[in-house]
C-alpha positions in Angstrom: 50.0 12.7 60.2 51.9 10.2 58.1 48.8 7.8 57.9 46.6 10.8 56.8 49.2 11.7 53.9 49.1 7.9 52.6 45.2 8.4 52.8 44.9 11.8 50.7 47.8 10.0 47.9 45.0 6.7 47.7 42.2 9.0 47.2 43.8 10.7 44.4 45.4 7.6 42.7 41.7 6.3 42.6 40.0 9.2 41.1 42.9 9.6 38.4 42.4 5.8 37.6 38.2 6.4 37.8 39.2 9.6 35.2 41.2 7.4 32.9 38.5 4.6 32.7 35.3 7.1 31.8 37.5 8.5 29.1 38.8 5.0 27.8 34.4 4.1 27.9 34.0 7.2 25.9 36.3 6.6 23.1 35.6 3.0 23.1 31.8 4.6 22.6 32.4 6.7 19.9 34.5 3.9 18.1 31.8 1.3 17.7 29.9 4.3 16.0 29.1 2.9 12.9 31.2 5.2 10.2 29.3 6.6 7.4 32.1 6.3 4.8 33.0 2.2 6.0 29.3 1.6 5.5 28.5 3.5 2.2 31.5 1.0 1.2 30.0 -1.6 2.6 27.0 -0.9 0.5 29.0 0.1 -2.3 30.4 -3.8 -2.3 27.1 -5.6 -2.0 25.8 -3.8 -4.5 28.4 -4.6 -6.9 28.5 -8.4 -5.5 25.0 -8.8 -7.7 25.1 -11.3 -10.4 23.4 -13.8 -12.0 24.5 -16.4 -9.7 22.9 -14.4 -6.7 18.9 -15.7 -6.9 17.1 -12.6 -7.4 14.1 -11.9 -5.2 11.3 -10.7 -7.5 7.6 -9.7 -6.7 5.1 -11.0 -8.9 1.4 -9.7 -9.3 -1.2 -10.7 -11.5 -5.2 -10.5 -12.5 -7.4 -12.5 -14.1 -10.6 -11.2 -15.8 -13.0 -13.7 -17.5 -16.7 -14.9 -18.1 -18.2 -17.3 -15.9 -21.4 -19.0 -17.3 -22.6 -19.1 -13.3 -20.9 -16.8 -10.7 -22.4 -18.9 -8.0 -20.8 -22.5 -9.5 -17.7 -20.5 -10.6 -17.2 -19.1 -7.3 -17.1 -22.6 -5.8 -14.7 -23.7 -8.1 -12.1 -21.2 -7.4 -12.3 -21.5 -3.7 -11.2 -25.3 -4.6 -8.6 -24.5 -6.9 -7.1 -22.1 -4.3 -7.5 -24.7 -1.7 -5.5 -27.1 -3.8 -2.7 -24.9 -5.0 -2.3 -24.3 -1.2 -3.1 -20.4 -1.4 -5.6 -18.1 1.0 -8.0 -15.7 0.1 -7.1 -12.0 0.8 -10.7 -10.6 0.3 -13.6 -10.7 -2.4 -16.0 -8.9 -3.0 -19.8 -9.8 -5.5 -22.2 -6.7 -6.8 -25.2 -6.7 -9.2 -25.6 -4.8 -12.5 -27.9 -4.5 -14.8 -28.2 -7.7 -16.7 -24.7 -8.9 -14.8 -23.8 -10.2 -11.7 -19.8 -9.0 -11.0 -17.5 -10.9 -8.3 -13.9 -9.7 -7.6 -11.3 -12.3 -5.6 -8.1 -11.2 -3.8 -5.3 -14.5 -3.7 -1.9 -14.8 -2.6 -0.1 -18.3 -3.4 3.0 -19.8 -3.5 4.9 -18.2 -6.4 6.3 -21.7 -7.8 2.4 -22.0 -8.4 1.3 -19.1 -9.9 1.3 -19.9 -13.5 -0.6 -23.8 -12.5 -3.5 -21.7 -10.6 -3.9 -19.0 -13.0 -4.6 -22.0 -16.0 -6.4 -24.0 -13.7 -9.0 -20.9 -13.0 -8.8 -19.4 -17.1 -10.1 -23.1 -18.0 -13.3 -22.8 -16.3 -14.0 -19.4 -17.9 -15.9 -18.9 -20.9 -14.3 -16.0 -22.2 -11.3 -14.9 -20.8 -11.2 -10.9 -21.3 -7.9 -10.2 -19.5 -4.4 -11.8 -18.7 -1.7 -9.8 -16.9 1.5 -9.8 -14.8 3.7 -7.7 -13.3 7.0 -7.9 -11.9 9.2 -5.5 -9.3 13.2 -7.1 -8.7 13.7 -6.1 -5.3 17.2 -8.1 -4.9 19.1 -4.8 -4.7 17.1 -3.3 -1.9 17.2 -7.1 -0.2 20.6 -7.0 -0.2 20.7 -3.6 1.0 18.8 -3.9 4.0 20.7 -7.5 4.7 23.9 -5.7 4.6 22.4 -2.8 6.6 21.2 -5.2 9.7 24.6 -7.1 10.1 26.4 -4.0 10.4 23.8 -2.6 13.1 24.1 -6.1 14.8 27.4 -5.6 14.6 27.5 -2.2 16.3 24.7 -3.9 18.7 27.0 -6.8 20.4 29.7 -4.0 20.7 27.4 -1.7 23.0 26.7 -4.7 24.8 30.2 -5.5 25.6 31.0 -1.9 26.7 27.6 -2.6 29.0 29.3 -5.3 30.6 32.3 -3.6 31.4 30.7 0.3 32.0 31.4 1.5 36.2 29.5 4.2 36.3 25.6 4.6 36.6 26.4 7.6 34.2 28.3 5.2 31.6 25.6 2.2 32.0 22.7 4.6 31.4 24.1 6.2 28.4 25.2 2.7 26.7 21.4 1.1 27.4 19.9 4.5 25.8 22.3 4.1 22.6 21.3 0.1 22.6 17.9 1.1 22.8 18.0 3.0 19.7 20.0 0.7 17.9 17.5 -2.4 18.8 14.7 0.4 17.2 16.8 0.2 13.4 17.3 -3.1 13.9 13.5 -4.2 14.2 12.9 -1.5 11.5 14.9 -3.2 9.2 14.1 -6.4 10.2 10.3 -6.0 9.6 11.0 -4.3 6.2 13.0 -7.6 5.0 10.5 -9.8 6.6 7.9 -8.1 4.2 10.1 -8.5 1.2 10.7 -11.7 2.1 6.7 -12.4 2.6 6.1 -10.8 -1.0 8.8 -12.9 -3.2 7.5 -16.2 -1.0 3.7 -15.5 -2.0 2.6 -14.0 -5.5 -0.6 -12.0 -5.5 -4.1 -13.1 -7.9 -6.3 -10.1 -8.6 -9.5 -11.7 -10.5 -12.4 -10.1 -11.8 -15.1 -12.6 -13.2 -18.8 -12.5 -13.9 -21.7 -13.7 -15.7 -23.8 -12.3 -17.7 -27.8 -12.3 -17.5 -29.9 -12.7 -20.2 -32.3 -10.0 -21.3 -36.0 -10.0 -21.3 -35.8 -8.8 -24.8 -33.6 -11.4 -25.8 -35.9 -14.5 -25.0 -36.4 -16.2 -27.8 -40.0 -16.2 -29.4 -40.6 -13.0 -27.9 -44.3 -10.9 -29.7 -43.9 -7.5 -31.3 -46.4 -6.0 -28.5 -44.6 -8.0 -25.7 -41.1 -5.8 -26.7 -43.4 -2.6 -27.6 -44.8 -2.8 -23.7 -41.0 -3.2 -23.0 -40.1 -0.2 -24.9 -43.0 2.1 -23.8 -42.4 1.3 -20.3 -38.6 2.0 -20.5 -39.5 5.1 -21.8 -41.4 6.4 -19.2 -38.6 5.3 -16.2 -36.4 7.3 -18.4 -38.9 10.1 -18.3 -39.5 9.8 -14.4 -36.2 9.6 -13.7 -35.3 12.8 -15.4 -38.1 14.2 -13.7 -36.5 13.6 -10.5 -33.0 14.8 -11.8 -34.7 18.1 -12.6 -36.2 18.2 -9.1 -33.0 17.7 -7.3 -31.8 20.9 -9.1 -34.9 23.1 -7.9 -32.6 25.4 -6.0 -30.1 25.8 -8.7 -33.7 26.8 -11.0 -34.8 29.3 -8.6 -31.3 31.0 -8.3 -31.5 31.1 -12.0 -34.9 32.4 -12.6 -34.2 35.0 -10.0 -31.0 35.8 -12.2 -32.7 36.2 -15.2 -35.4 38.6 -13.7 -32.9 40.9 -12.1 -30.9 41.0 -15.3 -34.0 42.2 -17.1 -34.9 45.0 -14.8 -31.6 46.2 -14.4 -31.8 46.6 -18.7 -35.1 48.1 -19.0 -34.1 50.7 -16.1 -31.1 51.6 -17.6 -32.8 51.7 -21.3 -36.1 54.4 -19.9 -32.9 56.4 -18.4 -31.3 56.5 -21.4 -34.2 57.6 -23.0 -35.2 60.3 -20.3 -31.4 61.5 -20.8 -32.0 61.8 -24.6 -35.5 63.7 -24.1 -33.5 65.9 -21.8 -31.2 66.9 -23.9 
């Protein structure tokens, strides 16, 4: 009897103890909750931190638009400039017009050589048509995010030291599940800054170049009958081709022809009843 009384006071001291430790996980679970207030002041600081001694991180984007005297040559040329200023081509794009031939070129470079590419390409244009930049600062939403992912890290190594010490399946389940959502802001974060960081790094080239053809009618030492043939035969693709606007519209014809006769029958019934109303009376 005495050995089953020291048994039952064991059992007892042990869950008590057990009791003590789940709460002391809980609290120590709800303190490395990142407080909304402590980080808005966080925030608050590193905003305010900003000055001019803080390089800013700023997004450049520019275009080009010029005249080539040969798209083909000019084209070459530009690959090799971009080659040599170290830069890749996004994407680019060629399409024909009448009388011109119109090429478009997507670049991202270093931004410490933006300015040396964009004169190296104007000087083999003809005629340069366009010159722009733009600029977005981003350092305030840099710094934002920076200050953002040390605090989650922060709150990350904490969870992890609670997961060391956690007892319970309960406790160990519920710490991976709050790690595991704080890993998901982190790499949020951390892919938004890598962008940022990706966009300051390397500016971006829009340029829109061409060459123009020269017209038939334009050849020098051209005959008065060669540009009358020219004209006349103009003419009649202007003619066919409304032709063949007018036919596309057939349906829209009919539902108006078919308008116009309704509308007059409807008139001339209602005029004879007027006038059998009249004879009536």
């Amino acid at each position: 009897m005495k050995h089953l009384l020291i048994l039952v006071l064991l059992a007892a001291f042990s869950t008590r103890c057990n009791k003590k430790e789940t709460g002391a996980n809980y609290a120590m679970m709800e303190s490395i909750e990142s407080d909304p207030a402590m980080e808005m002041a966080d925030l608050a600081s590193a905003a305010g931190d900003i000055s001019p001694e803080i390089i800013r991180k700023v997004i450049y984007r520019s275009t080009l638009h010029f005249q080539v005297a040969s798209l083909k040559e000019g084209t070459r040329k530009i690959k090799a400039l971009v080659k040599n200023h170290d830069g890749y081509i996004v994407s680019s794009s060629e399409d024909n017009a009448t009388y011109r031939l119109n090429a478009r070129m997507v670049i991202r470079v270093e931004t410490s050589r933006l300015d040396s590419l964009m004169e190296a390409i104007a000087g083999i244009a003809s005629f340069v048509a366009e010159k722009t930049m733009q600029t977005e600062d981003v350092t305030e939403e840099y710094i934002d995010i920076e200050t953002r992912l040390k605090n989650k890290r922060e709150v990350e190594n904490r969870y992890r030291e609670l997961l060391s010490q956690a007892k319970t399946i309960k406790d160990i389940l519920e710490v991976e599940e709050n790690l595991r959502v704080i890993r998901e802001e982190i790499e949020s974060r951390q892919g938004r800054l890598n962008y940022l960081q990706n966009q300051v790094a390397y500016s971006t080239l829009t340029i829109d170049y061409y060459e123009v053809i020269e017209r038939p009618s334009d050849i020098p030492g051209q005959s008065f009958l060669s540009k009358l043939k020219e004209s006349l035969e103009d003419g009649w693709q202007g003619f066919v081709t409304f032709l063949l606007f007018l036919l596309r519209l057939w349906p829209f014809l009919i539902l108006l022809t078919a308008g116009i006769v309704l509308f007059r029958r409807l008139r001339k019934a209602r005029h004879e009843k007027r006038e059998r109303n009249s004879q009536d009376g």
